[in-house]
N, C-alpha and C positions, 0 to 999 in steps of 0.2 A: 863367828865360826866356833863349834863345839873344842876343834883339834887346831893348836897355834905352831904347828910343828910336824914337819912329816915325820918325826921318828913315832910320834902320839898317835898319828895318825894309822901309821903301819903296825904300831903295838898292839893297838885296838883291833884291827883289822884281824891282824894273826890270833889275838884272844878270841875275839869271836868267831871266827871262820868257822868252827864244828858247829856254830847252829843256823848256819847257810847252807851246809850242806858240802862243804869245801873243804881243800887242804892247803895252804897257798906251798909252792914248790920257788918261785921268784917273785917279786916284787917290787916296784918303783912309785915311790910318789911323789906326787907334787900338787902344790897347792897354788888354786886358781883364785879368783876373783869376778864372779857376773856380775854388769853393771846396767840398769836399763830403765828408762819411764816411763812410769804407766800414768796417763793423764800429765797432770803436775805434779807429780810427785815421783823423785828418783826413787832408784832402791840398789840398794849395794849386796851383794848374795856372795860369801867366803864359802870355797868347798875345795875336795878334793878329789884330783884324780890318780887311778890307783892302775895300772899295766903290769902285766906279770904273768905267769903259768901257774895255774891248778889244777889240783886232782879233784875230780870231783867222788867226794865219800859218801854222798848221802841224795842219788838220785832225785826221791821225793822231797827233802829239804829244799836243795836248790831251784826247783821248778819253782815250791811256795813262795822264794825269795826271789825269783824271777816275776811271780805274776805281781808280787805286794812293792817291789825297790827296796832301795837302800836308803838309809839315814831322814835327816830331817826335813829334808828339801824336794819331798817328790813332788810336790803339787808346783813346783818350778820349772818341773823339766829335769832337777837333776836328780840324783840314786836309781842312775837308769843303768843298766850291765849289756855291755856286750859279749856276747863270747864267740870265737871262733878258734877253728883247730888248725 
């Protein structure tokens, strides 16, 4: 996993947020672990998940970072966003 620490995690997070398109206003995280095999061979997948309130600053930025995800791991299933209000 990129981040060993959700303070790394959420630093990151808040640094980058202006080219999401975001503001983050709250924040929680927490760090997970996916575990699963494919054929004979396990796989271990560290990520994180992130809960909290935004503003969003940059309509068209966020859509692009809605249609593309987040972070290293899309093609897993994860840097996926929910948003509701």
């Amino acid at each position: 996993m990129p981040f060993d620490s959700t303070e790394r995690v959420a630093a990151w997070f808040r640094d980058e947020a202006a080219q999401f398109g975001i503001k983050p206003l709250m924040l929680n995280v927490a760090l997970n672990t996916m575990r699963f095999a494919h054929g004979d061979q396990r796989f271990k997948v560290g990520y994180a998940t992130l809960d909290g309130a935004l503003e969003v600053a940059d309509p068209d930025r966020l859509r692009r970072r809605v249609l593309k995800g987040f972070g290293y791991y899309r093609r897993t299933g994860l840097g996926m966003l929910e948003l509701s209000n």
